[in-house]
C-alpha positions in Angstrom: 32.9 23.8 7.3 31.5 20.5 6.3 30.9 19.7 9.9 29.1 22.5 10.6 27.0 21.8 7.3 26.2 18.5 8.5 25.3 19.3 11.7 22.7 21.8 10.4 21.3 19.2 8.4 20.9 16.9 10.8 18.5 19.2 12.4 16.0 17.6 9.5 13.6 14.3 10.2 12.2 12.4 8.3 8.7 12.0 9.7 8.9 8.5 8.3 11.7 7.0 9.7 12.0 9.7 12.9 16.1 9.7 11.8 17.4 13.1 10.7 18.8 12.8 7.2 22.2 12.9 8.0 22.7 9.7 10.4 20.2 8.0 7.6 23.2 8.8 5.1 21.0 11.2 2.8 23.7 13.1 1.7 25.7 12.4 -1.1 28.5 14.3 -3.0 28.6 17.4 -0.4 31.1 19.8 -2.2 32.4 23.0 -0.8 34.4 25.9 -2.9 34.6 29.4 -1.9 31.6 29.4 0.0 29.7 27.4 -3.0 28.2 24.3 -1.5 26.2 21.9 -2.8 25.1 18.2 -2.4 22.5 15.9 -3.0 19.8 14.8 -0.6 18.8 10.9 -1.9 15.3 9.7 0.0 14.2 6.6 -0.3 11.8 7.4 -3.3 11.4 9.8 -5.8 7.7 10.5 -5.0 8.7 11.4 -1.8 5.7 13.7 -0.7 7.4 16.2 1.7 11.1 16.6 -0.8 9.8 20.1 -1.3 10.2 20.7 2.2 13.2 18.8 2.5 14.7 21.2 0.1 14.1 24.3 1.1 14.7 23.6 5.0 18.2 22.4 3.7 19.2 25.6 1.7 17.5 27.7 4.8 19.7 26.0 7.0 22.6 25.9 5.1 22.7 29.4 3.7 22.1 30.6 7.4 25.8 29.4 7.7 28.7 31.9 8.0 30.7 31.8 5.2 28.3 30.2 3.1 26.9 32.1 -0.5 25.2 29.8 -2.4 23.9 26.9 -2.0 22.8 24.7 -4.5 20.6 21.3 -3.3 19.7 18.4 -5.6 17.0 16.3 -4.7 17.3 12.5 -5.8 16.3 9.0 -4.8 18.1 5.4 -3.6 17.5 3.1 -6.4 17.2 -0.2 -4.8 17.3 -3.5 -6.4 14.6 -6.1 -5.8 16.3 -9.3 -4.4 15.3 -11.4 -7.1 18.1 -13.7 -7.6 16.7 -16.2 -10.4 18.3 -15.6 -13.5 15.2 -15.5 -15.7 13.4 -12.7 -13.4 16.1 -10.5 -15.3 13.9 -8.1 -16.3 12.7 -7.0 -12.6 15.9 -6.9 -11.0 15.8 -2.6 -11.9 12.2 -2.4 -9.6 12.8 -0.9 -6.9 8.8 -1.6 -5.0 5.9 -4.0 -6.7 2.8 -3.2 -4.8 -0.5 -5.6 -5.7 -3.7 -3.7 -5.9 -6.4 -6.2 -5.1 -10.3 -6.6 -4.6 -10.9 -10.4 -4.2 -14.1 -9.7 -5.4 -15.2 -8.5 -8.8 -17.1 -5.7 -9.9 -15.3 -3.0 -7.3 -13.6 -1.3 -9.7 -10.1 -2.5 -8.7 -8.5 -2.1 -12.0 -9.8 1.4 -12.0 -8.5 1.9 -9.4 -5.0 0.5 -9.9 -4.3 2.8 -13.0 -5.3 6.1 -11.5 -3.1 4.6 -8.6 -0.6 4.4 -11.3 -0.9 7.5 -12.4 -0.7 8.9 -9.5 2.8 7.7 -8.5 3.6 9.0 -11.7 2.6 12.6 -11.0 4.5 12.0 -7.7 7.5 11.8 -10.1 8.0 8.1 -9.8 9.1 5.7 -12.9 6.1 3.5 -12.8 4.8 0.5 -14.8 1.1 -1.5 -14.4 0.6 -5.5 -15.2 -2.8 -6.6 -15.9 -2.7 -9.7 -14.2 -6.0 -10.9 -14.7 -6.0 -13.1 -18.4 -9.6 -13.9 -18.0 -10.9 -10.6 -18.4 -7.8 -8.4 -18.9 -9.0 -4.2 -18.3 -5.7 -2.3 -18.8 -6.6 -2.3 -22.7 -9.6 -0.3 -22.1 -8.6 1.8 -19.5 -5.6 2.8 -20.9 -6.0 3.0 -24.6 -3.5 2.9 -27.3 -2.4 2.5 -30.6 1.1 1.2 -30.2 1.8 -2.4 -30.8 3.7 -4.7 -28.4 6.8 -5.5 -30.4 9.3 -8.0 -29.4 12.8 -6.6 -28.3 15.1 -9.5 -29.0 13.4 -11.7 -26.6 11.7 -9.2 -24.6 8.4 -7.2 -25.1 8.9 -3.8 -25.2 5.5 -2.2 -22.8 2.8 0.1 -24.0 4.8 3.6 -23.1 1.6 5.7 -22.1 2.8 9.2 -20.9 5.7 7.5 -19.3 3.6 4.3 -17.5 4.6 1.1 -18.8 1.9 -0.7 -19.9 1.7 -4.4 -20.3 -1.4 -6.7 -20.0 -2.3 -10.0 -22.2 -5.6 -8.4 -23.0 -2.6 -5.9 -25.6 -1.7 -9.6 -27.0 -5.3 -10.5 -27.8 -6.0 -7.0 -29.6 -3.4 -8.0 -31.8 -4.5 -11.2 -32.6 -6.9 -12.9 -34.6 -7.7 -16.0 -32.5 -10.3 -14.5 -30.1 -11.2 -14.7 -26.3 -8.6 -16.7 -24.9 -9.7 -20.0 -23.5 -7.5 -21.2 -21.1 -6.9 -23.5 -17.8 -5.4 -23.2 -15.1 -1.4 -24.3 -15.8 -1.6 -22.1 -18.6 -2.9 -19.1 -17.1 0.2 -19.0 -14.4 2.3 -20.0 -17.5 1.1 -16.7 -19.2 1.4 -14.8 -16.5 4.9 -15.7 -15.6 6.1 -15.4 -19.4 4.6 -11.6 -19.8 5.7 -10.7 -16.1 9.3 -11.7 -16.8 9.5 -11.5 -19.9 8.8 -7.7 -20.7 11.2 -5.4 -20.7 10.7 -3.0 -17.5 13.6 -1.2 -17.4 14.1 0.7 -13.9 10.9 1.4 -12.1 10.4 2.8 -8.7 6.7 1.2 -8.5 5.0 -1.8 -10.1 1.8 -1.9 -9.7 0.5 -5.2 -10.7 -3.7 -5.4 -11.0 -4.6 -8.5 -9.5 -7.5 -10.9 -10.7 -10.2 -11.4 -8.4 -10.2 -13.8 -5.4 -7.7 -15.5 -3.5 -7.2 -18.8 -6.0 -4.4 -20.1 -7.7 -3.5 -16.8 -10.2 -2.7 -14.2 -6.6 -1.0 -17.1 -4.6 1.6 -17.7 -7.6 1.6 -14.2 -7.9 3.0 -13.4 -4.6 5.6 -16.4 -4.5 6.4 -15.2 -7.7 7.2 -12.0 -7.0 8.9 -10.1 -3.9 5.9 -8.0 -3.6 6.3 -5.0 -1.2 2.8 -4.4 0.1 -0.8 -4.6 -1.0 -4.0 -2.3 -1.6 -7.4 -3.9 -1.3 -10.3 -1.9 -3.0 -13.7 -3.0 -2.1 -17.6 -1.4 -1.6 -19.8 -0.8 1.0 -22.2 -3.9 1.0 -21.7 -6.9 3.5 -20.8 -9.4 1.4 -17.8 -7.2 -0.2 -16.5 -6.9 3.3 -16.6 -10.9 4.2 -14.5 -11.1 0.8 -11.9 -8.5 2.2 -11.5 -10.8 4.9 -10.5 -13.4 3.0 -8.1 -11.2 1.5 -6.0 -9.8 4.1 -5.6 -13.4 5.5 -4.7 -14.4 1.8 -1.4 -11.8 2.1 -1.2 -12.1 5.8 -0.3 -15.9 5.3 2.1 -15.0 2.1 3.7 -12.6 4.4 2.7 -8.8 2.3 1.7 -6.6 4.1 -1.5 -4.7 4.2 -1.0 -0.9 3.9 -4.3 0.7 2.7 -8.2 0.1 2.2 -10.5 1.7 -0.9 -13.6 1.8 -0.4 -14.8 2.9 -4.0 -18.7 3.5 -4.5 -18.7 4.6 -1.0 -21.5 7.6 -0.9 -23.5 9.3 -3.6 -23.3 13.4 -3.1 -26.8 15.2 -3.8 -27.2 19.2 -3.3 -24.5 18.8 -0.4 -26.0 15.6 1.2 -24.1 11.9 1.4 -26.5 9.2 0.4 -25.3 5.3 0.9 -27.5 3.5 -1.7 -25.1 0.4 -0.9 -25.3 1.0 2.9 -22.0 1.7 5.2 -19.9 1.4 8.1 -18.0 -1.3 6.6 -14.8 0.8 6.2 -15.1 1.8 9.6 -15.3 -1.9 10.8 -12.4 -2.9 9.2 -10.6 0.0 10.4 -11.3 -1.2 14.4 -10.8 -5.4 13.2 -7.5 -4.9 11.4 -6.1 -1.7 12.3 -5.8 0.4 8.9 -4.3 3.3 9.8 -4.4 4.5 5.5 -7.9 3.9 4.3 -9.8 5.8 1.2 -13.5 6.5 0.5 -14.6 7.3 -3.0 -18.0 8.9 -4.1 -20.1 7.3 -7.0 -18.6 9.6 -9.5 -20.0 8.8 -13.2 -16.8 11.0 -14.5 -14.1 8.3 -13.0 -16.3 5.6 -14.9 -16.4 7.3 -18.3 -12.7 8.3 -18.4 -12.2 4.3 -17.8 -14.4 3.7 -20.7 -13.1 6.0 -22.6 -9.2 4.9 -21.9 -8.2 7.6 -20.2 -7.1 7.9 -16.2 -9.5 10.1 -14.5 -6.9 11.7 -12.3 -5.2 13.1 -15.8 -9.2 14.1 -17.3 -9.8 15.3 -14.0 -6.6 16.4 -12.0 -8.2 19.3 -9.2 -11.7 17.4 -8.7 -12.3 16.8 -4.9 -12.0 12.5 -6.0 -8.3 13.2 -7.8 -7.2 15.2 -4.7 -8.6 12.3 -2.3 -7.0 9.9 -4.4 -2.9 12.1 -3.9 -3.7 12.2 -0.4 -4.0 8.4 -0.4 -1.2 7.7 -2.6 1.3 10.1 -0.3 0.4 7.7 2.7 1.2 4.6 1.0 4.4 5.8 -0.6 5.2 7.0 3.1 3.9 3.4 4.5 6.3 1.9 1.7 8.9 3.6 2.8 8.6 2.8 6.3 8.3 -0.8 5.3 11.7 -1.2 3.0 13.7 0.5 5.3 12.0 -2.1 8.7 11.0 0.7 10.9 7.6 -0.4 11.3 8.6 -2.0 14.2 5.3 -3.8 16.4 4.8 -3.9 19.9 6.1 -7.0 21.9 3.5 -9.0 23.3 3.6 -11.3 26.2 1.2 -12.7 29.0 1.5 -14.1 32.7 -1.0 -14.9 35.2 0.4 -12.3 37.6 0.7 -9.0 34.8 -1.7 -10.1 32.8 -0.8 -9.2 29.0 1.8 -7.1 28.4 2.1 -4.8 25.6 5.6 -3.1 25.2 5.7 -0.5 22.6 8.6 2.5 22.9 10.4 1.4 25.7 7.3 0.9 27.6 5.2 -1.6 29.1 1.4 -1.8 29.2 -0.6 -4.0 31.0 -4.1 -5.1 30.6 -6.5 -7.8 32.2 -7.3 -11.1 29.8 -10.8 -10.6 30.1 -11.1 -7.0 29.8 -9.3 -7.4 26.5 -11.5 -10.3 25.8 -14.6 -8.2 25.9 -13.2 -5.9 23.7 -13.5 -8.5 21.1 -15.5 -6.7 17.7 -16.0 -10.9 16.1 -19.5 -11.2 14.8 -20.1 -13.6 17.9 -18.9 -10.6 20.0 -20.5 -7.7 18.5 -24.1 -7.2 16.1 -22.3 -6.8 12.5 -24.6 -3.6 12.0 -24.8 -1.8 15.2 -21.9 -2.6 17.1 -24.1 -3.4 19.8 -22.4 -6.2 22.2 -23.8 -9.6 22.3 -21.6 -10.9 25.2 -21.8 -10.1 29.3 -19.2 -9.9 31.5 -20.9 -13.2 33.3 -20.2 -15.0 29.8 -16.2 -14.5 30.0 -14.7 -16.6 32.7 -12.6 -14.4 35.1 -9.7 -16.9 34.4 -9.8 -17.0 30.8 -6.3 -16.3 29.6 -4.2 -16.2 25.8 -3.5 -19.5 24.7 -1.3 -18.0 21.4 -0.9 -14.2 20.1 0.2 -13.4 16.7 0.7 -10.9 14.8 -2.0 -10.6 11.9 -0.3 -8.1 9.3 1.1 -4.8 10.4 -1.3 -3.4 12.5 -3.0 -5.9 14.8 -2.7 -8.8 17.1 -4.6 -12.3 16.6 -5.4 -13.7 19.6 -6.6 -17.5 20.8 -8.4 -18.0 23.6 -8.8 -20.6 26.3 -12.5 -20.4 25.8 -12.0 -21.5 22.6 -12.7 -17.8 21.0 -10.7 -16.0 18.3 -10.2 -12.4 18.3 -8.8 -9.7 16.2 -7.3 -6.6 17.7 -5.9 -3.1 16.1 -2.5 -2.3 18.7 -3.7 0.5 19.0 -6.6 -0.1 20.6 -5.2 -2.7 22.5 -2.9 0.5 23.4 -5.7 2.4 24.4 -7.3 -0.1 26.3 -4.0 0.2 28.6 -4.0 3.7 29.2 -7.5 3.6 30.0 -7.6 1.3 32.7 
């Protein structure tokens, strides 16, 4: 009977990995007595999105077995050590995924969104923790507000427990102290930051999130050689100069090797009798959607409620759990814990890029090869020298590309598009997908 229960089961995918559950070695202590069977299924996260489904297409299929009369399924998750081998990173050997939520510029509302983030995973049913990593002007202690102490535990700290999010940020320290604003330089800062990061006592988390100071200086860069981090979020608003500083922040991780896997753009629209209104102007989130390829992206509404639960030390998705924002904000959070996923176990495989003079570029992506002309590609390009920033509109002529113009280098910028050099001396950024497109087109 067990290989007939098996084979039943492998009849389920995960949509993720596009493995059935079986050949991924999902299931774990299969018993079978009398006709009783049951077994665990163990995905790759607790907040698993779809383990609802998971469950009940497994007792469907299993019950539709003859000689089967009851099954009993229990859902649970891999818990998967960080490979943090230096003895004093102790304390974050139990976390399973870090994932940096980051803005690069101030005033986005990055650490609000980091903590309903947070919150989120934990309504997922994920053990989640949150580090304030900015000691300049720390956040956490107003948006989540508390009166617990931190209190040494031998010769760890022992996190703010709020609701079941651990809670640690410098700003906690400060509240407790008499000294005042904190007046520190650089050495110290990443001194601080190390000691409260290694130093507190984390326990077994599936996610930590870890609120990122603004910028792409000293503080982020130790931060990610620091830390294994799985994958960042950038938040960011509509206006121009917010988007030039996203820029700088996807090359920051690109260059430190974490991936990209989602976009907020908070402030986004103001909603009037039914209408969208962009006080701060848009198209920004679509532009970095063609440049880079983001295949998760968020926009929030100006919503005064998400700005008074922050003041008020409370996360808006708990205040405010069915608003149209909260749901917008699940949706978002099921994509990256799928992206995650995709990421830790390497199936976010890209496409295999080549070039000759005879084929052109080649693209090869599922066991197929694409082709497309240099300069076609070339006049694809969306680069401010390509394209008017505001309307798209394209500044370049066929007669301005030589015929002969040809890749001198392609790379891969983060996990959704291509860098490429060319022998005119341009750079250009390209989504695969488009790049895909492009192919099937011509």
């Amino acid at each position: 009977m067990e290989k007939l229960i098996l084979a039943a089961l492998s009849k389920i995918i995960d949509p993720d990995l596009n493995k059935d559950i079986v050949s991924l070695n999902f299931i774990k202590d299969l018993t079978i007595n009398n006709g009783d069977v049951s077994f665990t299924i163990e995905l790759t996260t607790p907040a698993c999105p779809i383990k609802d489904v998971f469950k009940k297409q497994a007792e469907d299929l299993v019950t539709a077995i003859e000689g089967v009369n009851n099954v009993n399924v229990t859902m649970g998750a891999q818990t998967k050590q960080n490979a943090i081998t230096n003895s004093n990173n102790e304390n974050l050997k139990n976390i399973t995924s870090i994932i940096a939520v980051s803005s690069c510029k101030g005033g986005v509302g990055k650490s609000t969104m980091a903590v309903n983030l947070t919150y989120s995973l934990k309504e997922r049913g994920a053990s989640v923790g949150i580090f304030d990593a900015d000691i300049y002007g720390p956040s956490l202690p107003t948006m989540i507000r508390t009166e617990q102490d931190l209190i040494m535990q031998g010769n760890d700290i022992r996190p703010i427990d709020y609701n079941g999010i651990k809670c640690m940020s410098f700003g906690y320290a400060l509240d407790q102290s008499d000294e005042g604003p904190a007046i520190l330089r650089g050495p110290m800062v990443t001194q601080i930051i190390n000691q409260f990061l290694t130093q507190t006592a984390w326990g077994e988390l599936d996610y930590l999130i870890i609120d990122m100071p603004p910028g792409t200086g000293d503080i982020p860069i130790t931060l990610c050689q620091l830390l294994p981090i799985t994958a960042a979020v950038i938040v960011t608003t509509p206006q121009h100069i917010s988007f030039i500083d996203v820029v700088k922040g996807i090359e920051m991780f690109d260059n430190l090797k974490v991936p990209v896997v989602g976009v907020i753009e908070n402030m986004s629209y103001l909603e009037v009798n039914n209408e969208k209104h962009f006080p701060f102007g848009q198209g920004a989130i679509e532009r970095i959607i063609h440049e880079f390829g983001f295949k998760h992206t968020l926009q929030l509404e100006l919503n005064k409620d998400i700005s008074i639960c922050s003041d008020h030390g409370k996360p808006y998705l708990e205040q405010f759990s069915s608003s149209t924002s909260s749901k917008k904000i699940k949706e978002f959070t099921d994509s990256i814990i799928q992206e995650i996923s995709i990421i830790k176990h390497g199936k976010n495989e890209l496409p295999k890029i080549g070039y000759n003079k005879k084929d052109g570029i080649i693209i090869a992506k599922d066991g197929q090869d694409y082709h497309i002309n240099p300069k076609t590609l070339r006049l694809e390009c969306r680069s401010a020298l390509s394209r008017d920033e505001f309307t798209g509109e394209a500044l370049i002529k066929p007669s301005d590309i030589p015929d002969d113009i040809y890749p001198v280098s392609m790379n891969p910028v983060g996990n959704y598009a291509l860098g490429v050099n060319w022998s005119d001396g341009h750079a250009s950024l390209f989504p695969y997908d488009t790049i895909l497109n492009l192919c099937k087109e011509k």
